[in-house]
KEKE-3310 file (N, C-alpha, C; in steps of 0.2 Angstrom, whole numbers, plus 5000, padded with zeros to 4 digits):
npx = (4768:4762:4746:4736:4718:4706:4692:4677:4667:4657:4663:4675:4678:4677:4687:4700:4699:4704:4716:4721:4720:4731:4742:4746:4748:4736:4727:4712:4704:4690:4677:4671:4672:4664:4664:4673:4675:4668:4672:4685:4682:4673:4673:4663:4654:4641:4633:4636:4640:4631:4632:4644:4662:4676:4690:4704:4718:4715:4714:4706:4703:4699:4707:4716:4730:4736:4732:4735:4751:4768:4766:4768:4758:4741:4723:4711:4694:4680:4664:4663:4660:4668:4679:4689:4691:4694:4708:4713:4715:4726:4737:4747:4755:4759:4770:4782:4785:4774:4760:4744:4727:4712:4698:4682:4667:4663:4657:4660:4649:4646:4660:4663:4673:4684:4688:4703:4707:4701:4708:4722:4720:4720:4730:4740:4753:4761:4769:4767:4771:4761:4744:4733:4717:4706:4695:4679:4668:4663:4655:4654:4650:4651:4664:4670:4665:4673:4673:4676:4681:4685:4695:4699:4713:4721:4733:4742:4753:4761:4770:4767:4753:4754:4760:4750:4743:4750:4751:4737:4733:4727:4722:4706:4705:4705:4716:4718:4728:4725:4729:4721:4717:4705:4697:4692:4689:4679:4669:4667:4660:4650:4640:4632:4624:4615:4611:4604:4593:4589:4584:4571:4565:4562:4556:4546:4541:4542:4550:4561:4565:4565:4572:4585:4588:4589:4602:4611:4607:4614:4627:4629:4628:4637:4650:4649:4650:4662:4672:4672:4678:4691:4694:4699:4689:4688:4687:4675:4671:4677:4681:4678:4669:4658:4659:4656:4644:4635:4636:4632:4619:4610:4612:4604:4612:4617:4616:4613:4603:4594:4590:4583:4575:4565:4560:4554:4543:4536:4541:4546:4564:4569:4565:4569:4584:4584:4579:4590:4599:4613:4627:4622:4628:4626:4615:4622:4630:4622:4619:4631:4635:4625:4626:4639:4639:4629:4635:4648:4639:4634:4625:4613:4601:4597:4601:4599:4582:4582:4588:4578:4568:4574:4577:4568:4557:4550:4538:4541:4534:4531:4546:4549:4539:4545:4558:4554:4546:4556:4565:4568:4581:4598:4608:4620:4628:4634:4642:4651:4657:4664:4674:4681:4677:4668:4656:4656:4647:4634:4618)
npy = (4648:4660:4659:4661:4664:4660:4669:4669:4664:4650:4638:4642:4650:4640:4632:4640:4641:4628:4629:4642:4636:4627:4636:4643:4659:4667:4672:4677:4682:4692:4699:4710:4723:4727:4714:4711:4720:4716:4702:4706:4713:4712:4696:4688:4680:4683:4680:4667:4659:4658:4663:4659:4661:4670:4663:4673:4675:4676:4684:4695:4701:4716:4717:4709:4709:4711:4699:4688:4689:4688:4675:4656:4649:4646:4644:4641:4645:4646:4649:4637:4644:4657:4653:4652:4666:4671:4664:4670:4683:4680:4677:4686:4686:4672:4657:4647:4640:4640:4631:4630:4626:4620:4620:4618:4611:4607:4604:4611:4618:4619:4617:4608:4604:4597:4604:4606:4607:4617:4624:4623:4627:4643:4645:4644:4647:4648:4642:4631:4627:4614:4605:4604:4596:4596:4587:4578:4572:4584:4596:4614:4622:4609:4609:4620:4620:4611:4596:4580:4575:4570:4569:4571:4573:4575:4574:4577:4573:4562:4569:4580:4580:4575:4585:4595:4587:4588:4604:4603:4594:4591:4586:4588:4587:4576:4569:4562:4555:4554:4547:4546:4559:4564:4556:4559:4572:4573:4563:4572:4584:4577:4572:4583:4583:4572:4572:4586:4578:4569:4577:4584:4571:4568:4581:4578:4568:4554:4545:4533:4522:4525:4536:4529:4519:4529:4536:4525:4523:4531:4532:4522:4530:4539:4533:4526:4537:4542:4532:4531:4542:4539:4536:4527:4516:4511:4525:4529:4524:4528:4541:4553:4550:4536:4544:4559:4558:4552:4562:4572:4570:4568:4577:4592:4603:4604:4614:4610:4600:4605:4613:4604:4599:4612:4611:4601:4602:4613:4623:4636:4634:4646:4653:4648:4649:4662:4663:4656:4663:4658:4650:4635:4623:4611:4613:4620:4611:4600:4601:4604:4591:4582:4585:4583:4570:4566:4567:4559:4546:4539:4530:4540:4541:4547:4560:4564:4566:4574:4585:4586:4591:4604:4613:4609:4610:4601:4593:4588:4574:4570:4566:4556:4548:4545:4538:4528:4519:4514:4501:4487:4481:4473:4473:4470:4477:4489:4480:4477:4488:4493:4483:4484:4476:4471:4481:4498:4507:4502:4502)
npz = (5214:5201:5195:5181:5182:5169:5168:5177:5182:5191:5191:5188:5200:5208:5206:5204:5220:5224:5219:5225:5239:5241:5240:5228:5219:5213:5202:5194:5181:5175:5163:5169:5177:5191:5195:5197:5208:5219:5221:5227:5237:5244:5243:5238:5227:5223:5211:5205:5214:5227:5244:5246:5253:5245:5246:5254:5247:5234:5219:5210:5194:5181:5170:5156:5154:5168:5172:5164:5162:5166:5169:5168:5167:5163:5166:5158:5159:5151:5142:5127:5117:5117:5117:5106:5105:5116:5116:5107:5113:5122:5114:5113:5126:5128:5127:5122:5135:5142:5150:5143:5151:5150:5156:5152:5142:5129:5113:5097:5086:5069:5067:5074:5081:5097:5111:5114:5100:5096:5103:5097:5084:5083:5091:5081:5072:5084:5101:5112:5128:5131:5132:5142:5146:5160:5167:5173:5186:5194:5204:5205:5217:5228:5225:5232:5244:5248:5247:5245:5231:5215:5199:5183:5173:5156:5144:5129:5131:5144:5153:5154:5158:5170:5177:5181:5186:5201:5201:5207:5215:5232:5247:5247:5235:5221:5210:5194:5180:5162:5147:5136:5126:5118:5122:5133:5133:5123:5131:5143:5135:5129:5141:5143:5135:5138:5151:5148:5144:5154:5164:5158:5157:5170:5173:5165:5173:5172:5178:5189:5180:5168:5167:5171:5158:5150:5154:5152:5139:5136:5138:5130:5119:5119:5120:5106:5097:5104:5100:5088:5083:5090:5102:5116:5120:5135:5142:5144:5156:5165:5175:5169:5161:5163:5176:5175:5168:5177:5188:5182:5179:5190:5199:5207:5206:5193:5178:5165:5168:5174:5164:5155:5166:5165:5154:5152:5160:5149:5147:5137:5125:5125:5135:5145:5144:5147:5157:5167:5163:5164:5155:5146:5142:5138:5127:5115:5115:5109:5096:5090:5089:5085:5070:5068:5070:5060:5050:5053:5053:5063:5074:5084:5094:5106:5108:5094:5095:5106:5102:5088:5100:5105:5093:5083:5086:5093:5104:5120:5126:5113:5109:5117:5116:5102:5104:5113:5102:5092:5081:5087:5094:5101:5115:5116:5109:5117:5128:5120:5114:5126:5127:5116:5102:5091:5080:5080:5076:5075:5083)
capx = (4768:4758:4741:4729:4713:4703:4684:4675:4659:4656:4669:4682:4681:4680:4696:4703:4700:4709:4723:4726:4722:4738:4747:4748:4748:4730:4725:4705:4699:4682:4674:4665:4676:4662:4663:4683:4677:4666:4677:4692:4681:4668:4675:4660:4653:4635:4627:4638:4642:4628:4633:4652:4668:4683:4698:4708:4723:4712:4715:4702:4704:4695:4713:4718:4733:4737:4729:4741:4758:4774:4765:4767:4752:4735:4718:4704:4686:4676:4662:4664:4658:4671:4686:4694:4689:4701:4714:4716:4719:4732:4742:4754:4754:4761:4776:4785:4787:4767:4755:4738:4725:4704:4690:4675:4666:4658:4660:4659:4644:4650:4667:4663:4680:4683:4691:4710:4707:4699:4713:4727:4718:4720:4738:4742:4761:4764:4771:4766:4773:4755:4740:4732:4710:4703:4687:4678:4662:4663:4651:4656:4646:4653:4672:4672:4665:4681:4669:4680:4682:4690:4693:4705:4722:4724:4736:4747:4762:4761:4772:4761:4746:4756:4763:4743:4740:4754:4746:4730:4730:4727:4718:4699:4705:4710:4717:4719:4729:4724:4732:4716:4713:4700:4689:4691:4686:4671:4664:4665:4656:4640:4636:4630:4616:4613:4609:4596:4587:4586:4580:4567:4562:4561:4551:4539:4536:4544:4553:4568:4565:4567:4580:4591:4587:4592:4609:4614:4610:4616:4634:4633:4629:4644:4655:4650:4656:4669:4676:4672:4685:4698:4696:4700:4681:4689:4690:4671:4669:4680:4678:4676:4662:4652:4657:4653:4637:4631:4635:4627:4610:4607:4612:4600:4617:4617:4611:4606:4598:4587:4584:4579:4567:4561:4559:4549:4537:4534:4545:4550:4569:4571:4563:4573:4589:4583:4577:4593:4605:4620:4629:4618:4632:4623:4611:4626:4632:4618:4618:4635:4638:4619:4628:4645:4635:4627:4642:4650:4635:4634:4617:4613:4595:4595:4604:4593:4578:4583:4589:4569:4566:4578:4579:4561:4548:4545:4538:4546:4532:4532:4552:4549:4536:4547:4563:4554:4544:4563:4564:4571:4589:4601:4610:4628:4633:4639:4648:4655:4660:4670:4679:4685:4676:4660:4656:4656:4643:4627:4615)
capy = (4649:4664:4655:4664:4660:4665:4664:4670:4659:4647:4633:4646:4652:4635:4629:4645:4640:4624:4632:4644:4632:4624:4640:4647:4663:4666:4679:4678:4685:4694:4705:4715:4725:4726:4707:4708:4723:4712:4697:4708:4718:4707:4690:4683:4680:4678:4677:4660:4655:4661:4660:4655:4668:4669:4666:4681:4674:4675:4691:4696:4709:4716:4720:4704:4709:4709:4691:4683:4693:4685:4669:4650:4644:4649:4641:4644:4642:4651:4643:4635:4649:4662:4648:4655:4673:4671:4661:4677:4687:4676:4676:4692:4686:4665:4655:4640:4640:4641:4627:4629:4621:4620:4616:4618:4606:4606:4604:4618:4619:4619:4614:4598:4604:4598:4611:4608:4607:4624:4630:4621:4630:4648:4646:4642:4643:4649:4636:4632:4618:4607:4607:4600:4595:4594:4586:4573:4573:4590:4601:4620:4621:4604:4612:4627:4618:4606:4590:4575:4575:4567:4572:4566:4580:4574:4578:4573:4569:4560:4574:4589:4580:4574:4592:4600:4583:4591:4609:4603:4589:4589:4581:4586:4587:4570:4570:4555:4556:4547:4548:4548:4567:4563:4552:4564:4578:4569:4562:4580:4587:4574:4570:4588:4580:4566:4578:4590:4572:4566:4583:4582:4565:4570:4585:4576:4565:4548:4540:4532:4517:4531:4539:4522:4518:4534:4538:4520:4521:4539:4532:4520:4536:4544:4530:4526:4542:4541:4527:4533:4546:4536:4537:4522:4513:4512:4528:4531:4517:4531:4547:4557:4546:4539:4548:4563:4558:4552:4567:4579:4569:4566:4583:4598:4609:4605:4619:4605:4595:4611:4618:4600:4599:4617:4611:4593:4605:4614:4630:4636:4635:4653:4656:4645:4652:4669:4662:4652:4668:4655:4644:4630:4619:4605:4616:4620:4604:4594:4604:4602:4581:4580:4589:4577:4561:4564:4567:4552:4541:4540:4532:4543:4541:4552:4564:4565:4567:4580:4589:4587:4595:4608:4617:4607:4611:4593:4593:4581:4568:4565:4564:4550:4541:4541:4533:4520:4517:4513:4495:4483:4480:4470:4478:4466:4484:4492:4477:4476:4492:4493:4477:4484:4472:4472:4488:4504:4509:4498:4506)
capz = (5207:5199:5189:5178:5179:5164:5168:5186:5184:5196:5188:5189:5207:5215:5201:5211:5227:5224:5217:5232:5245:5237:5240:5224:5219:5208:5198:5192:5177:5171:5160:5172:5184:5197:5197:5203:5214:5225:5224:5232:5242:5246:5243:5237:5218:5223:5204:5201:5222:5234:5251:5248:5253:5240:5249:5253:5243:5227:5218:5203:5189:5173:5165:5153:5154:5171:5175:5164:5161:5170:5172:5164:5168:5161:5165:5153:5161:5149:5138:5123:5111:5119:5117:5101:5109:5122:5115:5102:5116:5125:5109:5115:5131:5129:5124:5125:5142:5143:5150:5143:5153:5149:5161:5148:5141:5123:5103:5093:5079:5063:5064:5076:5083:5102:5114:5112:5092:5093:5105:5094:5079:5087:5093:5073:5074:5092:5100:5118:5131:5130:5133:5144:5148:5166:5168:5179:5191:5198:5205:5209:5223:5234:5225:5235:5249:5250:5249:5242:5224:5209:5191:5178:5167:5151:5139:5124:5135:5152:5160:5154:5165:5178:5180:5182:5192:5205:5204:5211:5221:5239:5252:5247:5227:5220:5201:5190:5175:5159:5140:5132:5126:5113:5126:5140:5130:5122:5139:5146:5132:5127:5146:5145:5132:5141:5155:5146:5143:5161:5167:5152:5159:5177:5173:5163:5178:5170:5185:5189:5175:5160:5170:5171:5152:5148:5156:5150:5132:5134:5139:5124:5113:5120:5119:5102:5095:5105:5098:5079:5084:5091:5107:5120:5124:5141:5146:5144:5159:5171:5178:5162:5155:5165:5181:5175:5167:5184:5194:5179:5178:5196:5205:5203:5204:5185:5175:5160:5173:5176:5162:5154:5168:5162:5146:5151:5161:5145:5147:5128:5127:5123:5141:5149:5145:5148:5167:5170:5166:5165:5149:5148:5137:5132:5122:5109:5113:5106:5089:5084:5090:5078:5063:5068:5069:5053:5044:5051:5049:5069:5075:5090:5093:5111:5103:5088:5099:5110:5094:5089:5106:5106:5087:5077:5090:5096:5111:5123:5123:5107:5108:5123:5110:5097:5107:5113:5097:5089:5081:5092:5095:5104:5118:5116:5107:5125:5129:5116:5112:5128:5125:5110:5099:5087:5077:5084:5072:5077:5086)
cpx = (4762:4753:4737:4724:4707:4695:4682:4668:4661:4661:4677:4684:4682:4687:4701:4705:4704:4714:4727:4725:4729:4743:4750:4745:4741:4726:4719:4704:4693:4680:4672:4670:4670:4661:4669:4681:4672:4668:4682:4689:4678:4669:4669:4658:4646:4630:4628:4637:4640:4631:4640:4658:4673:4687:4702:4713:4721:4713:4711:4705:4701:4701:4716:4725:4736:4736:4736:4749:4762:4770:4765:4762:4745:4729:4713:4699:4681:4672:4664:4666:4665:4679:4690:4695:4697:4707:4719:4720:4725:4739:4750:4757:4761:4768:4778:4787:4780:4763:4748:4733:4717:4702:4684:4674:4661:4663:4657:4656:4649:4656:4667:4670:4681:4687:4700:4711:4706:4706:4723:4728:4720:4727:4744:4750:4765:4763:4770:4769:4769:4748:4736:4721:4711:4697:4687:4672:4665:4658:4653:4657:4651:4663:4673:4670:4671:4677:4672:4677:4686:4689:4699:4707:4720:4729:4739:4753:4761:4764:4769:4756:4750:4759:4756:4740:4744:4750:4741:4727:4732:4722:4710:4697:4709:4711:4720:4722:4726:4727:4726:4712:4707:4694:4689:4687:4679:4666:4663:4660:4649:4637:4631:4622:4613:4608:4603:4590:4585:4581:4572:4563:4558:4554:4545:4538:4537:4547:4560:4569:4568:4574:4587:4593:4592:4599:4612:4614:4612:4624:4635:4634:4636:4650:4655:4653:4663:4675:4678:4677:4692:4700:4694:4692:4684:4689:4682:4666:4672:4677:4676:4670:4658:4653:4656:4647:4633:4629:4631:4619:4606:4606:4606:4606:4618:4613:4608:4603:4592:4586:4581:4573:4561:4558:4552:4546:4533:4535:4547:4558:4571:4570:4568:4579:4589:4585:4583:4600:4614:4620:4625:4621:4630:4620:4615:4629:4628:4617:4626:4636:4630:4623:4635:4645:4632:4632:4647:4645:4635:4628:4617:4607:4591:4597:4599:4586:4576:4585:4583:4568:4568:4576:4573:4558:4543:4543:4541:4542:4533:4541:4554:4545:4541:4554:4560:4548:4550:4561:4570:4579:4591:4607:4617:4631:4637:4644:4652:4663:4666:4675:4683:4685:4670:4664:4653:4649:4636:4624:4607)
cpy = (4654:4658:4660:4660:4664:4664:4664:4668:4656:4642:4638:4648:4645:4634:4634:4643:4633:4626:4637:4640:4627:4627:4644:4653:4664:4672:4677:4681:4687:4700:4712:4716:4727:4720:4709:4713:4719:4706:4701:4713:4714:4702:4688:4685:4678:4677:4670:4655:4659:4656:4660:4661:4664:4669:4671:4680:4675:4681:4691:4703:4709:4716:4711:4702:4708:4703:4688:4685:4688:4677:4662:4646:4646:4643:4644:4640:4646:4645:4642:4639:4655:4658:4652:4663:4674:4670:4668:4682:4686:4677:4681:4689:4680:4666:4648:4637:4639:4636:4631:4626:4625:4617:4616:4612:4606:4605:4610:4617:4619:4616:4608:4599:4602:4604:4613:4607:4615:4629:4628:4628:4637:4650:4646:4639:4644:4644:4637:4625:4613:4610:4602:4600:4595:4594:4582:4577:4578:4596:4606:4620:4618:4606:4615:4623:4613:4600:4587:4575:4573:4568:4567:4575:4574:4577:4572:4571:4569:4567:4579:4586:4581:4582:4596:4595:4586:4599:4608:4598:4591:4584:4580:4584:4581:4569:4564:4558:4550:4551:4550:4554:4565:4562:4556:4570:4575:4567:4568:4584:4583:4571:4576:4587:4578:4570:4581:4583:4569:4571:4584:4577:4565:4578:4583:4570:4556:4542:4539:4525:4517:4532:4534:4520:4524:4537:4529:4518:4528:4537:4528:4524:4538:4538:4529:4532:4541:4538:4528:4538:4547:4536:4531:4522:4514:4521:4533:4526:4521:4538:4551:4556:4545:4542:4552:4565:4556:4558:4572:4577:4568:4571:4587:4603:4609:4610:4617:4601:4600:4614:4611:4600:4605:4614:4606:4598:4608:4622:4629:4637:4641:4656:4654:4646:4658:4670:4660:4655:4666:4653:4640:4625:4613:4607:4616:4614:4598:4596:4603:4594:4580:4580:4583:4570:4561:4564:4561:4544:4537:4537:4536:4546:4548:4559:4570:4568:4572:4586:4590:4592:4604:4615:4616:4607:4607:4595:4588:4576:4564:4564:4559:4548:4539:4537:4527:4518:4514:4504:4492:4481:4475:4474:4474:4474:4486:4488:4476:4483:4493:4489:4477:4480:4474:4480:4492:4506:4506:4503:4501)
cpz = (5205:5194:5187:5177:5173:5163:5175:5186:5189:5197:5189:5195:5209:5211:5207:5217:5228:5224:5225:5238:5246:5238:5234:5221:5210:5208:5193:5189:5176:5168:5166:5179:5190:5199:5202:5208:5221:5224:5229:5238:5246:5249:5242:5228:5218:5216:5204:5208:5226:5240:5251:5247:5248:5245:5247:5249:5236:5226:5210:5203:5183:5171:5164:5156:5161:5174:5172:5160:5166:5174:5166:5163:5168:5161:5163:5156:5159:5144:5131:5117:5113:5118:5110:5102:5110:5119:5112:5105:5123:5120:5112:5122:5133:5125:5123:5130:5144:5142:5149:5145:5153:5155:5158:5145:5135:5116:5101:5087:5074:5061:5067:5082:5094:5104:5110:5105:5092:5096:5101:5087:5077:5087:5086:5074:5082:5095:5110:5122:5131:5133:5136:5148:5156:5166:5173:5183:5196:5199:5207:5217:5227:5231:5232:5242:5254:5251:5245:5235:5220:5201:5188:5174:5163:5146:5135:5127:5142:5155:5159:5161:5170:5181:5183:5185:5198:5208:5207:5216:5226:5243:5250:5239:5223:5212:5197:5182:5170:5150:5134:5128:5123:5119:5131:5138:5127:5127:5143:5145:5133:5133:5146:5141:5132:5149:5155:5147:5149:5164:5164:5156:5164:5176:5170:5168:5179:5175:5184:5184:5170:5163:5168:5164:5149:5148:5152:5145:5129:5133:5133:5117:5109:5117:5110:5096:5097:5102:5090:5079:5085:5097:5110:5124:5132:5146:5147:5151:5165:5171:5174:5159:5160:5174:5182:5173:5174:5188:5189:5180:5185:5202:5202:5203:5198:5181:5168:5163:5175:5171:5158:5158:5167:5155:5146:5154:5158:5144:5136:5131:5129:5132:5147:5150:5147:5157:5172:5172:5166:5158:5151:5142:5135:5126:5114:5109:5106:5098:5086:5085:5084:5071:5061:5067:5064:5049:5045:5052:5056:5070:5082:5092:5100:5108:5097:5093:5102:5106:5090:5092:5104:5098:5082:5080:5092:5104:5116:5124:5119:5105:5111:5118:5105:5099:5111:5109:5092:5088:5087:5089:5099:5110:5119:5113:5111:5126:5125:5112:5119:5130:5118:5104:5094:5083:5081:5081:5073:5081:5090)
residu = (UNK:UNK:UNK:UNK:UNK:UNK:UNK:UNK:UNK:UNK:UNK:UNK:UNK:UNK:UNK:UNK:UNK:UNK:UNK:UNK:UNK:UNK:UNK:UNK:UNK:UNK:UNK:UNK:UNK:UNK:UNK:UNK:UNK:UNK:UNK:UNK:UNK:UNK:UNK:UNK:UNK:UNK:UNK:UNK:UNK:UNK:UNK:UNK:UNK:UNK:UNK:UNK:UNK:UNK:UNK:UNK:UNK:UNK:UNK:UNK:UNK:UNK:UNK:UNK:UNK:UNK:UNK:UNK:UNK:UNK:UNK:UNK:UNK:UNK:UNK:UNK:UNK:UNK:UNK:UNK:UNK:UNK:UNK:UNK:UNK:UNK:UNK:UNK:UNK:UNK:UNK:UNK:UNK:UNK:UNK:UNK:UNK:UNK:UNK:UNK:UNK:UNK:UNK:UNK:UNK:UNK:UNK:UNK:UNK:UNK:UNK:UNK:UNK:UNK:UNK:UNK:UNK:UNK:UNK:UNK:UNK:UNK:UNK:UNK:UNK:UNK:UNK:UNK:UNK:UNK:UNK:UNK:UNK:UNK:UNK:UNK:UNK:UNK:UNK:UNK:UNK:UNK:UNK:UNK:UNK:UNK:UNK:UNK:UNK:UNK:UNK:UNK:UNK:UNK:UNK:UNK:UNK:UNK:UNK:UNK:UNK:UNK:UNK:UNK:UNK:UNK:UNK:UNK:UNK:UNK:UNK:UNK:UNK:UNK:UNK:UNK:UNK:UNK:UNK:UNK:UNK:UNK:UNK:UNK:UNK:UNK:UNK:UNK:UNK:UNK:UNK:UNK:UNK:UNK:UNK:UNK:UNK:UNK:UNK:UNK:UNK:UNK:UNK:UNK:UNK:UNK:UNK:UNK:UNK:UNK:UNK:UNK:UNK:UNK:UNK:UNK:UNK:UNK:UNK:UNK:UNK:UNK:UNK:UNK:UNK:UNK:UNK:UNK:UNK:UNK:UNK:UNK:UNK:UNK:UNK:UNK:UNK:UNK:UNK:UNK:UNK:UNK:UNK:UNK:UNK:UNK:UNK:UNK:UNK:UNK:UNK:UNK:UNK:UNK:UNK:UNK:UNK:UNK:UNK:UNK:UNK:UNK:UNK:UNK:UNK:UNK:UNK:UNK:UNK:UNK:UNK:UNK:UNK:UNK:UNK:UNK:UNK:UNK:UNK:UNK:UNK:UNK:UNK:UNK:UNK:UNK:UNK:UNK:UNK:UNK:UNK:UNK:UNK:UNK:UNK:UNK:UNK:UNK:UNK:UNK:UNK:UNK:UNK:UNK:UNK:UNK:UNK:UNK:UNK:UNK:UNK:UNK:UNK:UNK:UNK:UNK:UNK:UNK:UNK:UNK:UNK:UNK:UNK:UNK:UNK:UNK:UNK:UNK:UNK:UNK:UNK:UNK:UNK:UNK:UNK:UNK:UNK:UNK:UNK:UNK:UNK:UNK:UNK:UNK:UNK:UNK:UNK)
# end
């Protein structure tokens, strides 16, 4: 089966490299036609994956239209901000016969919108077979390497996932379906802010005490939005929630794991994304989930914090005094929220 991939960063070639190790026929995307001449020449993509050969089956190209003509099945692995971009230039392209499938992972500023809102948005009245998320603890890197792996498809109809769980699973790539679009797409996005704050942590020197603190009232963050949105507490307990909050706060292959630690040593943002040269999706993460949790009356104290840091010129100090200067709480919320009981709204 002919795939397009749409997006030759790092998340896009390893996806790739799944896909033709599968046998299927995979056409790579990119702006920059000297990107696709040293994938097809070269076979490597050293800005995004030093050191690692594209399989010869992989075929890049700058020409849109060539990537995804005569084919049913399109993956979008482009950042967030570029999502309505694309889709616009998909339009002539798709049909009804056409899987849409995401690997990015954010909320959109101002509208709050998660991915397949903005790509639902987009497609207005074109009408496409579904759409389906892929997320879950995954790193590029140990992708492309074929180093045991598991993520989670969602979509709105069991058979759309299970159809894009079929595409990708083999032996090093293991694919979980789950119903929950909402909570899938949620746990993808605000691990990425939970993420800038470990690194944050870790750079200013905090240890593994904070660290621990952090990731676990990061995940009742996450889940409590979640839930304000209608998405299944449970699904914040699996691979999407907290197993990809794990793998983002603990690897340095995270690029909000690194530029957080840029930050807690006292880099300005502005320098750190210059240095980092990639998406750093937490960053426009944490600005629209602020903007979404005010407006539904969310508390999200990490969140808020790192939103200090980030956009009011806190330094990360004084954003660590003021989270643990917070009045005292009871920590039954967590358990509570993924037992489906209590108010989701506590804090």
């Amino acid at each position: 089966m002919k795939i397009a991939v749409i997006g030759a960063g790092s998340w896009g070639t390893a996806l790739s490299t799944v896909l033709a190790d599968n046998n299927h026929d995979v056409v790579l995307w990119t702006r920059r036609e000297e990107q696709a001449r040293e994938i097809n020449e070269e076979r490597s993509n050293y800005k995004y994956l030093p050191g690692f050969t594209v399989p010869e089956s992989i075929r890049a190209t700058d020409s849109f239209a060539e990537c995804v003509e005569n084919t049913h099945v399109i993956l979008l692995v482009v950042p967030t901000k570029a999502i309505r971009e694309t889709v616009q230039r998909l339009l002539p392209f798709i049909g009804e016969d056409t899987t849409l499938i995401h690997a990015s992972k954010g909320i959109e500023p101002g509208t709050s919108k998660r991915i397949s809102e903005m790509i639902e948005e987009e497609l207005g009245d074109k009408k496409v077979q579904s759409i389906v998320v892929l997320s879950g603890p995954s790193h590029a890197e140990e992708v492309c390497k074929r180093k045991p792996t598991t993520v989670t498809v969602s979509s709105e109809t069991e058979e759309a996932a299970e159809r894009v769980q079929e595409l990708f699973m083999n032996e090093q790539f293991r694919v979980y379906t789950n119903h929950d679009l909402i909570g899938v797409e949620i746990g993808g996005a605000l691990k990425n802010i939970i993420a800038l704050g470990i690194g944050m942590n870790d750079g200013l020197g905090y240890g593994d005490n904070a660290k621990a603190a952090l990731m676990t009232r990061g995940l009742a963050e996450i889940a409590r939005l979640g839930v304000k949105l209608g998405a299944n507490p449970l699904t914040f307990k699996g691979l999407s929630g907290l197993g990809d909050l794990i793998v983002t706060c603990t690897s340095q292959h995270s690029r909000n794991w690194r530029a957080g630690f840029k930050l807690g040593t006292g880099y300005e943002l502005e320098d750190v994304l210059e240095e980092m040269g990639m998406v750093v999706e937490g960053v426009r993460t944490t600005k629209a989930v602020h903007e979404l949790a005010k407006r539904l009356q969310v508390d999200m104290p990490i969140t808020e914090a790192l939103y200090d840091v980030l956009f009011n010129g806190k330094k990360p100090p004084e954003a660590a005094k003021q989270l643990m200067g917070r009045v005292r709480k009871n920590e039954e919320e967590l358990a509570s929220l993924f037992l489906g009981t209590g108010d989701s709204d506590r804090s």
